[in-house]
C-alpha positions as CSV (number, residue, x, y, z in Angstrom):
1,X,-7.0,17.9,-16.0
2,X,-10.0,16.1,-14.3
3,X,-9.1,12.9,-13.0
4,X,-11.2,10.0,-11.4
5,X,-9.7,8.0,-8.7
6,X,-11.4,4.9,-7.9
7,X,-10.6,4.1,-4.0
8,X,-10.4,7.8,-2.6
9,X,-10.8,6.4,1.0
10,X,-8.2,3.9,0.6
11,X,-5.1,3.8,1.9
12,X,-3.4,4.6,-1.2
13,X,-5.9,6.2,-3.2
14,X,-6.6,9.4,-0.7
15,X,-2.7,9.8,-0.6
16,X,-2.9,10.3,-5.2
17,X,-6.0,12.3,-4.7
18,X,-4.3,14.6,-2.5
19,X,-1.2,14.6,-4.7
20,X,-3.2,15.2,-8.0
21,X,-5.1,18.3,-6.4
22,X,-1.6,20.0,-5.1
23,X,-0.6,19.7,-8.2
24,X,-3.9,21.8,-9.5
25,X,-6.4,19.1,-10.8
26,X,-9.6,18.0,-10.7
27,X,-10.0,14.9,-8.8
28,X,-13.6,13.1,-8.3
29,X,-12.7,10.4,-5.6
30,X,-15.4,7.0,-5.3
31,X,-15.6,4.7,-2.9
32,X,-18.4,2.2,-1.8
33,X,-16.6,2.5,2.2
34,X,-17.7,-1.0,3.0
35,X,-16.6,-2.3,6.2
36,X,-13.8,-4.5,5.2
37,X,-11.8,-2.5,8.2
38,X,-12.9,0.4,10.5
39,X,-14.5,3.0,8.3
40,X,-13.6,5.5,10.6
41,X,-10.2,5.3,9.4
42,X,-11.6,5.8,5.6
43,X,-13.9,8.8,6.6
44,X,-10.6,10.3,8.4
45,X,-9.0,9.9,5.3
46,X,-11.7,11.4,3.3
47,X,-11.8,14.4,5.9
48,X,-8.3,15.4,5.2
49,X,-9.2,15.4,1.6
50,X,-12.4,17.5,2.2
51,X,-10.4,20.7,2.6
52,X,-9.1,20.2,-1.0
53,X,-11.3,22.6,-3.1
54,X,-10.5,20.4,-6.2
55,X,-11.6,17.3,-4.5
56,X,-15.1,15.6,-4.8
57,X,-16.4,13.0,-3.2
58,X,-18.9,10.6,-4.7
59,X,-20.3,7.1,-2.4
60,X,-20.4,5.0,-5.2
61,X,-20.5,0.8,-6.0
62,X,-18.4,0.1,-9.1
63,X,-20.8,-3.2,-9.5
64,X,-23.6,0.0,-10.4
65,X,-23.5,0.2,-13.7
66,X,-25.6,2.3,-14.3
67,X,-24.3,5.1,-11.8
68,X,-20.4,4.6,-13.1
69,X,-21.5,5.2,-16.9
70,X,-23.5,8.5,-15.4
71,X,-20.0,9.5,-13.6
72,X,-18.0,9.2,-16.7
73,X,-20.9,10.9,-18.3
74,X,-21.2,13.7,-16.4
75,X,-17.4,14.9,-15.9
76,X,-15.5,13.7,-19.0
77,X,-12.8,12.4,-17.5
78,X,-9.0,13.2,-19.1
79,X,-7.5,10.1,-17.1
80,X,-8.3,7.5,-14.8
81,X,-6.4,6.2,-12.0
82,X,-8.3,3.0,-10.7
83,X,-7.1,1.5,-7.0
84,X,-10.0,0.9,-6.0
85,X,-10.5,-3.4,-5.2
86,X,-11.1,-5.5,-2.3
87,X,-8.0,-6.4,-1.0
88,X,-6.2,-9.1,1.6
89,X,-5.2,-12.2,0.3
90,X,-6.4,-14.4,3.2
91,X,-9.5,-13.1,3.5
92,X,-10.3,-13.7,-0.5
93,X,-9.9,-17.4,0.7
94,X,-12.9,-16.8,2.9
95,X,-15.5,-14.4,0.9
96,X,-14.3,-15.6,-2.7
97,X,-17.2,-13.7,-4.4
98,X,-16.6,-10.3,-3.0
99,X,-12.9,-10.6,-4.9
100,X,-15.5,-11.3,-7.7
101,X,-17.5,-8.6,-7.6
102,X,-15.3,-6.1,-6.9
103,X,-12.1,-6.7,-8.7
104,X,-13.3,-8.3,-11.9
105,X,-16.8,-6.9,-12.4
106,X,-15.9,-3.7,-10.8
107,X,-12.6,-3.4,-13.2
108,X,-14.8,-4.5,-16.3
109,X,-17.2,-1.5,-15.4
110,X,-14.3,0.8,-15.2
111,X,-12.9,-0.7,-18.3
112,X,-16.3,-0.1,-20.2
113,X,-16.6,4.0,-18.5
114,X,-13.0,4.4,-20.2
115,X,-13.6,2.7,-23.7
116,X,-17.3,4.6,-24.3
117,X,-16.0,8.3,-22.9
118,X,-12.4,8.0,-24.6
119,X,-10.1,8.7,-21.4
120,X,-6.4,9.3,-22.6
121,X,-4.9,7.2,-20.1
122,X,-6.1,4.2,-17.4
123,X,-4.0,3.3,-14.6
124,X,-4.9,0.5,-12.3
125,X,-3.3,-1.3,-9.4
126,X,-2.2,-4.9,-9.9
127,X,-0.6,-6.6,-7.1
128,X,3.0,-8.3,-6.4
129,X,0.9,-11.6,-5.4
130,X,0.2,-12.3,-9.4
131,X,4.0,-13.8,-9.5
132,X,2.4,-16.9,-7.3
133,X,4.6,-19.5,-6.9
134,X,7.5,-18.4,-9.3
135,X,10.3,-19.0,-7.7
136,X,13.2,-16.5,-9.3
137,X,14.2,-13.4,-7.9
138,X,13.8,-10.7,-8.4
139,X,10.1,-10.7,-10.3
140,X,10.5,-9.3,-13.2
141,X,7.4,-8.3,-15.3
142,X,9.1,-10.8,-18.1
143,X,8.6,-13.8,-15.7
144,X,5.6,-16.0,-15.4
145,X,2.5,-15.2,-13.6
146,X,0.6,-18.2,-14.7
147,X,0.0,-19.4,-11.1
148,X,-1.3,-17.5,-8.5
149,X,-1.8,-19.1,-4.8
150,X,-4.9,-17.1,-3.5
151,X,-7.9,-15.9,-5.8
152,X,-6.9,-12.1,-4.5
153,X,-3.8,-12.9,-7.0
154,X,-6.1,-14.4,-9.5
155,X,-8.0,-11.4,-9.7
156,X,-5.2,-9.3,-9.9
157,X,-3.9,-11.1,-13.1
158,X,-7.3,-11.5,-14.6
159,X,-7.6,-7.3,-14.6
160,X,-4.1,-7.4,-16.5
161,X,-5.3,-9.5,-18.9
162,X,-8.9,-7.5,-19.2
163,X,-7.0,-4.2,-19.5
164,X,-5.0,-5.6,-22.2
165,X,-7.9,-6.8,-24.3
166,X,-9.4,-3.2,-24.4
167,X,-6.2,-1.9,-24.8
168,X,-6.0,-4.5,-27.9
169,X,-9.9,-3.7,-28.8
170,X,-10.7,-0.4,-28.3
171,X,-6.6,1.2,-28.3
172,X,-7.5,2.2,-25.1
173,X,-4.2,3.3,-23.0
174,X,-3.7,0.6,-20.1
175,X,-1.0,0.4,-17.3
176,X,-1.0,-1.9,-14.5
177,X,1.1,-1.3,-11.6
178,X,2.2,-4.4,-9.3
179,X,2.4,-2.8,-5.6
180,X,4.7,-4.6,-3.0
181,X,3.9,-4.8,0.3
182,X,2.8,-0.8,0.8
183,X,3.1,0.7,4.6
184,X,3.2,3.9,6.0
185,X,1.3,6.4,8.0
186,X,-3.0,5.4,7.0
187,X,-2.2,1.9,6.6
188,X,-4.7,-0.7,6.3
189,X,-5.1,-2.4,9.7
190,X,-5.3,-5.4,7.8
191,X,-1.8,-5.3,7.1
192,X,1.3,-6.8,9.9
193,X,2.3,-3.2,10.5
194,X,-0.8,-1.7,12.2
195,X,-1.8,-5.2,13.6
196,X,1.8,-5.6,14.9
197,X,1.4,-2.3,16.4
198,X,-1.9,-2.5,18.1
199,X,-0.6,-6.1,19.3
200,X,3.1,-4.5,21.0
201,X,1.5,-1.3,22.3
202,X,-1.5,-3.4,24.6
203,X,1.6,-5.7,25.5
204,X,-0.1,-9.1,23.6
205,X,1.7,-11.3,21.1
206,X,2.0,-10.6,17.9
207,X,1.9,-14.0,15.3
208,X,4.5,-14.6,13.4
209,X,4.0,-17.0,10.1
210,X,6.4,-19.5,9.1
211,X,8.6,-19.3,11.9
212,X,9.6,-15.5,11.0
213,X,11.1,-16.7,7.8
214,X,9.6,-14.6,5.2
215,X,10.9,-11.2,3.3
216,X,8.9,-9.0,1.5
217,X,9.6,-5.8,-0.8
218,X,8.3,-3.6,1.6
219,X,7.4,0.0,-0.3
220,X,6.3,2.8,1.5
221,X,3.8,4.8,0.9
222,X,4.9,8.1,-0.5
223,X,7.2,6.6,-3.0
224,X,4.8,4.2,-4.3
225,X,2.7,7.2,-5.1
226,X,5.7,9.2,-6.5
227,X,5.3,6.1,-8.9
228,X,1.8,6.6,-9.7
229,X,1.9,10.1,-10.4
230,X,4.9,9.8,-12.5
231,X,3.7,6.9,-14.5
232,X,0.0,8.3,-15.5
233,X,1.7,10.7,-17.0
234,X,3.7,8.3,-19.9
235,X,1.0,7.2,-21.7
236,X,1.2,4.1,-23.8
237,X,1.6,3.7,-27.3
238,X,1.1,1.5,-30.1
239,X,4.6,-0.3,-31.2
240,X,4.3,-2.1,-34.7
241,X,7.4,-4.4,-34.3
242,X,5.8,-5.9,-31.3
243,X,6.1,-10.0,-31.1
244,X,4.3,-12.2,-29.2
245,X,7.3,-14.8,-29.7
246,X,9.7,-13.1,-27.8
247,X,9.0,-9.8,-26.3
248,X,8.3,-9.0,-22.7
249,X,4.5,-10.0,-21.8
250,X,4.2,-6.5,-19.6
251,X,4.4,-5.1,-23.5
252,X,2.3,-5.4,-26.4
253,X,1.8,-3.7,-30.1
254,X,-1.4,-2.6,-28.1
255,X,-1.1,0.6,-26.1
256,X,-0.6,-1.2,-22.9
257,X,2.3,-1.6,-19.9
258,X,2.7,-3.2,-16.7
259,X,4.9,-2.3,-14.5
260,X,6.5,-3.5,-10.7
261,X,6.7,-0.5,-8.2
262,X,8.8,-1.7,-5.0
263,X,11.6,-0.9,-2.8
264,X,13.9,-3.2,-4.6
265,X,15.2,-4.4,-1.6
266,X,13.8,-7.5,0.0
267,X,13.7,-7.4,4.1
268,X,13.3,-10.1,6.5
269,X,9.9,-9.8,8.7
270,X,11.9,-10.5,11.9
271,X,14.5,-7.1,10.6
272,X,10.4,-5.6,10.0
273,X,9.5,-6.2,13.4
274,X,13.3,-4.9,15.1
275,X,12.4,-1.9,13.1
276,X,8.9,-1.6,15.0
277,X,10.5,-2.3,18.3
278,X,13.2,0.1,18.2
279,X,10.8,3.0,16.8
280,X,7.7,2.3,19.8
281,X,11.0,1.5,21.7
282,X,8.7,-1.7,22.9
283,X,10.0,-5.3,22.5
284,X,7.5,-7.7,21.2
285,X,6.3,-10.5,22.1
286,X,6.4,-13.3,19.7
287,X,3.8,-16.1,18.8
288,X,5.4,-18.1,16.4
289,X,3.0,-20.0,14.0
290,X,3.5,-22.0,10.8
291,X,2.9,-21.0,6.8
292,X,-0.3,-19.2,6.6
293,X,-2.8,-20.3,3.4
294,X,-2.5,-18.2,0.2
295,X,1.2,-16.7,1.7
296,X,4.4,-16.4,-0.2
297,X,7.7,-17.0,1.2
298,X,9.2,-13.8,-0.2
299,X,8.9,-10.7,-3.0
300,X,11.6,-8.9,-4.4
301,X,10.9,-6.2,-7.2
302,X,12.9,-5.7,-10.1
303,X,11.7,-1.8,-11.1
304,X,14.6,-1.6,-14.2
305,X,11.5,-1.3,-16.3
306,X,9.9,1.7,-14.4
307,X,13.1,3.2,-13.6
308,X,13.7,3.3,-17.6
309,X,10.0,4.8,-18.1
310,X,9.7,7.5,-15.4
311,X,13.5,7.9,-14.6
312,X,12.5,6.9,-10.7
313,X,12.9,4.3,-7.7
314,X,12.0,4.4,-4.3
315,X,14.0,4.9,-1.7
316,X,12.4,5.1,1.5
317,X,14.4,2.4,4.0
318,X,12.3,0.1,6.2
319,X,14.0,2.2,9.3
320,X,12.6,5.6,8.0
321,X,9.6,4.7,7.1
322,X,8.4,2.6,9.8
323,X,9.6,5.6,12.0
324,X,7.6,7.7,10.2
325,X,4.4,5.7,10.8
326,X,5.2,5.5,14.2
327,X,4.9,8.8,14.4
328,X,1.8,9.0,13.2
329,X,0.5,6.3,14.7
330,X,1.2,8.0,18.5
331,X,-0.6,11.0,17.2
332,X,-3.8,9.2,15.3
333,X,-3.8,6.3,18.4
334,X,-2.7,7.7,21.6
335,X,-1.4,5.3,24.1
C-alpha cells in the first residue's frame, strides 16, 4: 500500500514510517521541521529513514493548501496516518495561535486531502490531555472530555470532533488515538525524560512540579506504535443500531473510533525519576516547585477498548524502557 505519514521527523512518526516500510510499503513522510526543538535531532531522524528505499521525504506546511491537495493528488494515497501537530501543553499557553494553525487548520487540510482523494482509512493522534479535569480513573473513552485545561488539549478534542463530522459527511473512515505520555529512545527534549537527563548528567537540578506528586501512564515508544500499526489496519464501519442516547461517544453509526493507547499502569514521577537514576546510575538533584499551568495531577489509560479491537496492550515497564533510552542516549549524547 502507499501510505502518507504526516510528522515523519517526529518522534513518533519516523518510528511508523520505518515500521510501515519493513513491512513492504510505500511511505511519503511530511514535515514543515520548524524549530519547536533542535532540528538536528529531526534531520537525524529523517537520516535513519533515508536508507529506506520505500521512504520519501517531502518539506511540507500542512497550512499549504494548495501543496497538500497536489500530494494527495499526485500519489493516491491507500491510508493516512496523521501525527503530525504542534505539541507541548505549556508552551500552547504561550504561542496559542501556532496550536491554531497547525492542529486545527492543519487537520482540516488533512481532513479535506482524505474526503476529495477517497483514502480507505485516516488515523490521527489525539492526546491523553482531552480528559482535562475529569477526575475518574482510569479514562475511559466513555468518560467526559468536555473540559480541557490547556488549548494543546482543546485542539486535540476539536480534531476528534472534526474527524467525526467527515466521518458523518463524507463516510470517510476516522480513528483517533489518545497517546499517554510517550518516551523512549528519539524523544522530544521537550518532554521530563530528555530534560531530566540532560539536567542529571551536567550534575544541575532537575524541577520537580507539584512537589513530585504526579503519575502519569507512561507508554513507550515501540508499543505505542505496535498500536498504530495494528489499529490502521481495522478500518471503521458504519453500525445502524448506533444511539446517541446511550452508546459510547468514541463510537458512532458513522465510520468512526477513538481509541486510548497507554501502559495501563499509572507510575509516580518520583518512581520515573529512581528509574533514571538507577539506569545513568547518577542521583539527581531535586528542585522542587509547585503545580505547573495547564498540568494534570495524573493519567491512567483504560485500553479494554483497543485491546478488544486489535487483540493488543503494551507492556513495556517504566524500568525497561527507561533503560533502553538510556542506552541510547549514551550513544546519541556522549558524556
Amino acid at each position: 500500500m502507499k501510505y502518507l505519514v504526516t510528522g515523519a521527523a517526529g518522534f513518533i512518526g519516523s518510528k511508523v514510517s520505518e515500521r510501515l516500510c519493513a513491512a513492504g510499503h510505500k511511505v511519503i513522510g511530511i514535515d514543515n521541521l520548524n524549530n519547536y526543538y533542535d532540528i538536528n535531532l529531526k534531520k537525524d531522524r529523517l537520516n535513519r529513514l533515508a536508507i529506506e528505499p520505500l521512504f520519501q521525504f517531502e518539506l511540507l506546511e500542512l497550512t499549504d493548501r494548495t501543496g497538500v491537495d497536489a500530494l494527495f493528488a499526485a500519489h493516491k494515497f491507500d491510508k493516512v496516518i496523521h501525527l503530525a501537530a504542534q505539541a507541548g501543553v505549556r508552551n500552547s499557553i504561550d504561542n496559542p495561535m501556532a496550536y491554531a494553525d497547525s492542529n486545527l487548520i492543519g487537520h482540516l487540510t488533512i481532513l479535506e486531502g482524505c474526503r476529495h482523494h477517497k483514502v480507505k482509512h485516516l488515523v490521527y493522534a489525539s492526546s491523553s490531555s482531552v480528559y482535562g479535569l475529569n477526575s475518574k480513573m482510569p479514562f475511559a473513552t466513555s468518560d467526559s472530555t468536555d473540559h480541557p485545561v490547556s488549548l494543546y488539549a482543546a485542539t486535540k478534542k476539536a480534531n476528534e470532533l472534526m474527524a467525526h463530522s467527515y466521518s458523518h459527511l463524507y463516510g470517510l473512515p476516522t480513528t483517533g488515538l489518545r497517546f499517554f505520555t510517550v518516551y523512549g529512545p528519539w524523544g522530544r527534549p521537550d518532554m521530563a525524560l530528555l530534560k531530566f537527563t540532560h539536567k542529571i548528567v551536567r550534575g544541575e537540578p532537575i524541577d520537580v512540579y507539584n512537589h513530585g506528586n504526579l503519575s502519569r501512564d507512561f507508554t513507550y515508544i515501540d508499543d505505542i506504535v505496535e498500536g498504530i500499526i495494528r489499529i490502521q489496519d481495522c478500518i471503521p464501519t458504519v453500525n445502524p443500531d448506533w444511539s446517541v442516547k446511550n452508546a459510547n461517544p468514541a463510537t458512532s453509526f458513522a465510520p468512526y473510533r477513538v481509541y486510548n493507547i497507554g501502559n495501563g499502569s499509572p507510575v509516580k514521577l518520583m518512581d520515573y525519576i529512581v528509574a533514571l537514576e538507577n539506569a545513568l546510575g547518577i542521583k539527581a538533584i531535586k528542585n522542587m516547585m509547585g503545580m505547573q499551568p495547564g498540568d494534570v495531577l495524573s493519567t491512567w489509560a483504560d485500553t479494554e477498548d483497543l485491546f478488544k479491537t486489535v487483540g493488543y496492550k503494551p507492556q513495556t515497564s517504566v524500568e525497561d524502557g527507561v533503560k533502553q533510552f538510556v542506552d541510547w542516549y549514551k550513544s546519541y549524547y556522549p558524556y
